[in-house]
N, C-alpha and C positions, 0 to 999 in steps of 0.2 A: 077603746078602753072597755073592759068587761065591768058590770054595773057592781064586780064586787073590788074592783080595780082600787078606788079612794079609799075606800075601806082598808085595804089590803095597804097601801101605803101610811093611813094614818096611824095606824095598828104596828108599822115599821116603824114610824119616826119616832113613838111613844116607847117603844123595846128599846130601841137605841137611845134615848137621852137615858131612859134608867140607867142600861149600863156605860151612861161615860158616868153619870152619877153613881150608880154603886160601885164599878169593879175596874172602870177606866177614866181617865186616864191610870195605869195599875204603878207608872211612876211616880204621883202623887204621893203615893202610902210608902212605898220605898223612900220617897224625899224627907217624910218624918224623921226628924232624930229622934233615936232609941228606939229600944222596945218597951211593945207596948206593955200593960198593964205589970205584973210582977215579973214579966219575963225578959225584969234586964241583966238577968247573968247569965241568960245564953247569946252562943254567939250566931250572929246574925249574917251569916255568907251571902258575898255578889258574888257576880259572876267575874273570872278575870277581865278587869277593864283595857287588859293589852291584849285581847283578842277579841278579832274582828269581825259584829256584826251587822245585818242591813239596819240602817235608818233608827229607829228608836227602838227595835226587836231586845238589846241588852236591856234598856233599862223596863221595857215593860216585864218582861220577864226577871228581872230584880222585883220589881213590884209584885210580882206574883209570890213570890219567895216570901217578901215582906208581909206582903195580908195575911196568907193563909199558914204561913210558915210558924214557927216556934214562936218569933218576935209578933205574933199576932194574941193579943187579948183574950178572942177565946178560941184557942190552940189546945184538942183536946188527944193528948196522947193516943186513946182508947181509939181513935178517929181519925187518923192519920190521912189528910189531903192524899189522892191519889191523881200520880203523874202516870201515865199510859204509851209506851214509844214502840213504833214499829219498828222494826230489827234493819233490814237490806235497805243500804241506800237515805236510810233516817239517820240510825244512829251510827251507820257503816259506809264507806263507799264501797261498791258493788255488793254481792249477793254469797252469805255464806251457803247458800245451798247450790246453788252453781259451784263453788269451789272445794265443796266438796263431793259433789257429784263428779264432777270433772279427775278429785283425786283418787276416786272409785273406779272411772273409768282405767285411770295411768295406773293403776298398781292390781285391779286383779280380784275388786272386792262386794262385786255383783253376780249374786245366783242366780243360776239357773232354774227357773220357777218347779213347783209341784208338777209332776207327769208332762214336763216340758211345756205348760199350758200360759201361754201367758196372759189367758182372761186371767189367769184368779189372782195378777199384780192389778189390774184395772178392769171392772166391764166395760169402763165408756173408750178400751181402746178400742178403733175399726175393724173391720174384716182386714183389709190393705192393711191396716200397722201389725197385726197378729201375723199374716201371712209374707209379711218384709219380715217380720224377728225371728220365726220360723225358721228362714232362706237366710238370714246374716249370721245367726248364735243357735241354731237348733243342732246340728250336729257338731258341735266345737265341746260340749260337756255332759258329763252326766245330768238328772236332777238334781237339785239337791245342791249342786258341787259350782264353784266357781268359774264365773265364764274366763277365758283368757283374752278378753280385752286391751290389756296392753302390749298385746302381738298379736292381735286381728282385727286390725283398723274396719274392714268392714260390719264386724258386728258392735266393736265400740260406734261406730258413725250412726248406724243405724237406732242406736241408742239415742245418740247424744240428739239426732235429728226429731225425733219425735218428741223427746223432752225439751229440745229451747229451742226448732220451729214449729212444733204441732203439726208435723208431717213426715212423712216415710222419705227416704232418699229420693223416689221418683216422684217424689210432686206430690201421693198423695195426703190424701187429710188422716190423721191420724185419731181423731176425738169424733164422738159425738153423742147427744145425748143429755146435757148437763145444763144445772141452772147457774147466769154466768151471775148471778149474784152470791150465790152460795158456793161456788167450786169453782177453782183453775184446773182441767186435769191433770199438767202436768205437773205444777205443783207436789199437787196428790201424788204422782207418779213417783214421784221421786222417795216420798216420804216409804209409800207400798213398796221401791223396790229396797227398802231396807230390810223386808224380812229375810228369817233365815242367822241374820246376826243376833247378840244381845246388845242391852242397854251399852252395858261398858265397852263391849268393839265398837258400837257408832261412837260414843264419845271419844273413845282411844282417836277412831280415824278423822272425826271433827280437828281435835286438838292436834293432828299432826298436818292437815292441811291447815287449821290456823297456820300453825308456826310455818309453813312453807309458804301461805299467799301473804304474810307479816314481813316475812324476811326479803322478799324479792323486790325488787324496783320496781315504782309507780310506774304502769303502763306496760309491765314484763306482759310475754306470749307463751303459750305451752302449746302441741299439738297433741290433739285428744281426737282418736281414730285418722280422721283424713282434713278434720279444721284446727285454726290456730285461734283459741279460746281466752280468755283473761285470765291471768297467775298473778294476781295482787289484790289484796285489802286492805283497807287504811279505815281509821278511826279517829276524825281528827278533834285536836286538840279543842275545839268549840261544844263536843258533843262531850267529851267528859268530861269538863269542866261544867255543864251542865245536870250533868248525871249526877256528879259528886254534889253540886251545891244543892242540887231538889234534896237528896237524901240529906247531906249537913245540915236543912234545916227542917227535919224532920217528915217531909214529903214520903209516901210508901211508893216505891217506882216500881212500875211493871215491864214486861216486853211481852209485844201479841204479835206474834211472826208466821207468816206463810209460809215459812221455812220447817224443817221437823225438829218435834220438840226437842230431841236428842243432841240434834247438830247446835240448837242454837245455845242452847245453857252453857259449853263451856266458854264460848263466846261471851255470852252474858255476865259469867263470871269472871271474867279476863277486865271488866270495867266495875265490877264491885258489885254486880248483881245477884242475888244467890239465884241458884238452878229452882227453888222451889216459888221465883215471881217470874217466870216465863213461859207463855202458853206457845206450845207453837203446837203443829199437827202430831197430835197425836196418833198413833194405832196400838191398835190391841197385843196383845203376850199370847203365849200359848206353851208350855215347858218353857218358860224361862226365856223364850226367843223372840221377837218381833216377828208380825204378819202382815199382810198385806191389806186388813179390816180395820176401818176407821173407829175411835172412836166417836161414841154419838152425841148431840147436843141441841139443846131446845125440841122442836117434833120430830127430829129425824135417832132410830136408835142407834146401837152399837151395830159394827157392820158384818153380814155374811155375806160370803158369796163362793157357789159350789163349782164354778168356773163351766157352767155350762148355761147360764141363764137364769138360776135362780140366788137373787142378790138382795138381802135388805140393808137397808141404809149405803153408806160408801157415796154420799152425795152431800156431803156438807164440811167443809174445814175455815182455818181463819182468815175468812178472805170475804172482804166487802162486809157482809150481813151477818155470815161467820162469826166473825171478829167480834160482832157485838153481841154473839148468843154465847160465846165461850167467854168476854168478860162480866156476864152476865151469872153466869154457871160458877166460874170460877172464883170469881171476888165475892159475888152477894149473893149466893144460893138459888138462884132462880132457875127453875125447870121447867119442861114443857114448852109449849108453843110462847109464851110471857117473855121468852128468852131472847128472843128473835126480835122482840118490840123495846122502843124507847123505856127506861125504867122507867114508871111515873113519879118516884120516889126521887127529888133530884139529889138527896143525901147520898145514893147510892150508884153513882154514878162517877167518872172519873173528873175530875176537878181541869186536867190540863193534858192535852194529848198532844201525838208529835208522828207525822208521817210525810210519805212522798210520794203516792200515789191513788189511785183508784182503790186499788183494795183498801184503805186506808178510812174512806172516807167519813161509811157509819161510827164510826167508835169514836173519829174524831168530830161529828157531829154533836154526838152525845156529852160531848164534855163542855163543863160549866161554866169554866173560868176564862181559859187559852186552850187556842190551837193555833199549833206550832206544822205550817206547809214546807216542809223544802221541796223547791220548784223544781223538776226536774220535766217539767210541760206534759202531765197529764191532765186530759183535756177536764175530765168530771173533779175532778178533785177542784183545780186550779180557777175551774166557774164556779163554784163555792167560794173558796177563797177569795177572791177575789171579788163576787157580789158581795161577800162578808155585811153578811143580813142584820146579825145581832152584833157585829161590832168587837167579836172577841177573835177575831183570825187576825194570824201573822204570818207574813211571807217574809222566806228568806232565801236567797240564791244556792245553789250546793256550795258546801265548803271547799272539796276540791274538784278542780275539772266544772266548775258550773256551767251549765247551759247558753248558748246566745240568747236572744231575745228571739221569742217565737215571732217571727215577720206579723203574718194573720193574724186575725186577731180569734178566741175562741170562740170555736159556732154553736155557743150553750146555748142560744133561743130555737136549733133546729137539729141539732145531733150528735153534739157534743157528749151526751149521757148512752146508757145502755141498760135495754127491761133485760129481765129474765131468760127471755131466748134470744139476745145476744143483738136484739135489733137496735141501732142508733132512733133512741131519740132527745125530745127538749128536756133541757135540767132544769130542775125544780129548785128553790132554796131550802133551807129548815122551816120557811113557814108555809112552805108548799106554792109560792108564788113563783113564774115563769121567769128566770134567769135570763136577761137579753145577753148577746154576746161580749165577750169581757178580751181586750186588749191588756196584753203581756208586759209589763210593766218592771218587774221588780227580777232580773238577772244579774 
């Protein structure tokens, strides 16, 4: 034991009785009858009690409803509790940027970069991935002009291969260069190869792959180039039911998505969100069209790049540390490097979050009240979770298709986490104490 080891645990055990005392059990406050103080003509929303979820996750989340919600005392309009949800796989099963990328690939709606150059879609693609896209889509179109993709499976593959395996057809690496806390590239990729459109064509071709991966049967196949990819999303009935009662009781609900900001809004709005509380990856305009230059946030600026080497910014979107420099920016005003750090202000911070992965996990740190894990066995997230330091995480299994129980157990005391340049190591908790490994529990 390290001589700051006691310490570090009594200093645990005193955080934790606060919050079974202030904020948990969060069913207790929901068990009250009525609302509280003059706010008993509003109405006071549960969650539907005929839908199914883990262990005591409904009713603590009623209780959350209950404290901070309308029927709470001092519930100040002006100050609306804020609920925080990742988009793919949170409040979705599978991924609307996969199914829309995929519907890009089938129908024809991917440019051909500037002077055929396909640095200026990403610097951090390889030599190998430039000179595979080169050899699969360089002489198939003009600049400018749309690749034909859904009649030339090799250069649709060669796409799809570097964007959802991080590698060229032949094995190689496709990325390098990047901080994995701050950027997925492909991610990015996908967001950059939207330039060349406007606003309203991506939404147009979001909303048309909605309705096409909405309509098709759980577990449907498409072939996109030379693989057979996923053609379905589902939104199940636990998450909007959720959505609706944070807002019904006055909750301000957000969505911070890895996804691009374009494709997810009409998604978001399709469950009662408006388009202007969705942060996803942004890029910049240029005549009216999208580019392939990020916007900037906290130290990092808006992004150039002359596709020959010289590039500023294009290294930071909503993803891990992201996530908490863009709710940062965007909800409380915060600029500059301040952005990237925990708020110290805990008014100003998100009250209850809601994810399922890695990327997920700063923003749902920062939140006050609850955090809401769906397990879908991400090792960094799910050793948080699961050490649940201050006593305000919940695990819940995916609503559909959930996971088996991870055999292993997770090896948070030795490499379960990941720095900066991408090395496996030990996860820390929120109080910066050594996570020993944590057994899979809640599927």
């Amino acid at each position: 034991m390290t001589p700051n080891a006691g310490f570090r645990e009594r200093m645990m055990a005193a955080k934790q009785a606060w919050v079974r005392m202030a904020v948990g059990p969060l069913a207790l406050a929901w068990g009250l009858a009525g609302c509280g103080g003059n706010k008993t003509a509003v109405s006071c929303q549960v969650l539907d009690p005929a839908l199914p979820w883990y262990g005591t996750n409904r009713t603590q989340l009623d209780g959350l409803m209950k404290t901070y919600g309308h029927c709470a005392g001092a519930y100040d309009e002006a100050k609306k509790p804020i609920a925080a949800f990742d988009w793919d796989n949170t409040v979705i099963k599978n991924d609307v940027g996969d199914a829309t990328f995929f519907y890009m690939l089938a129908h024809d709606e991917v440019f051909q970069p500037p002077g055929k150059n396909w640095r200026l879609t990403s610097h951090l693609l390889t030599g190998e991935a430039v000179a595979a896209l080169d050899a699969a889509c360089g002489a198939l179109a003009e600049a400018g002009t749309r690749l034909p993709t859904s009649s030339n499976p090799a250069c649709a593959q060669e796409l799809l291969s570097i964007y959802s395996e991080a590698k060229t057809t032949t094995g190689q690496a496709a990325w390098a260069g990047w901080n994995y806390r701050r950027m997925e590239p492909s991610y990015a990729w996908f967001a950059q190869l939207l330039a060349g459109h406007t606003r309203a064509e991506v939404k147009a071709l979001a909303e048309a792959a909605m309705a096409e991966n909405l309509r098709n049967p759980i577990d449907a196949k498409q072939t996109v180039g030379t693989a057979s990819v996923t053609h379905w999303v589902r939104v199940p009935d636990q998450m909007k039911d959720l959505l609706a009662s944070l807002q019904a009781n006055g909750f301000d609900v957000w969505v911070v998505s890895a996804s691009p900001q374009a494709v997810v809004e009409p998604w978001a709005q399709s469950v009662g969100i408006d388009a202007s509380h969705v942060i996803g990856i942004r890029t910049l305009e240029a005549g009216g069209r999208l580019t392939s230059n990020l916007e900037g946030c906290g130290d990092v600026p808006d992004g150039t790049n002359d596709g020959q080497g010289q590039v500023t910014g294009n290294s930071l979107i909503t993803y891990i540390d992201g996530k908490r420099c863009w709710i940062n920016k965007v909800l409380f005003g915060v600029t500059g490097a301040e952005a990237l750090q925990p708020n110290p202000d805990l008014s100003k911070r998100p009250l209850f979050a809601a994810g399922d992965s890695d990327t997920d996990l700063t923003f749902m740190r920062d939140a006050t009240a609850l955090r809401l894990a769906i397990n879908r066995n991400k090792k960094e997230l799910m050793c948080n979770a699961y050490r649940n330091d201050d006593g305000r995480w919940l695990i819940n299994p995916m609503f559909l298709q959930p996971r088996p129980q991870q055999a292993a157990p997770y090896a948070c005391a030795t490499a379960a986490c990941k720095s900066a340049d991408g090395a496996s190591i030990p996860c820390t908790d929120g109080m910066g104490a050594l996570i020993p490994d944590q057994t899979d529990t809640v599927f």
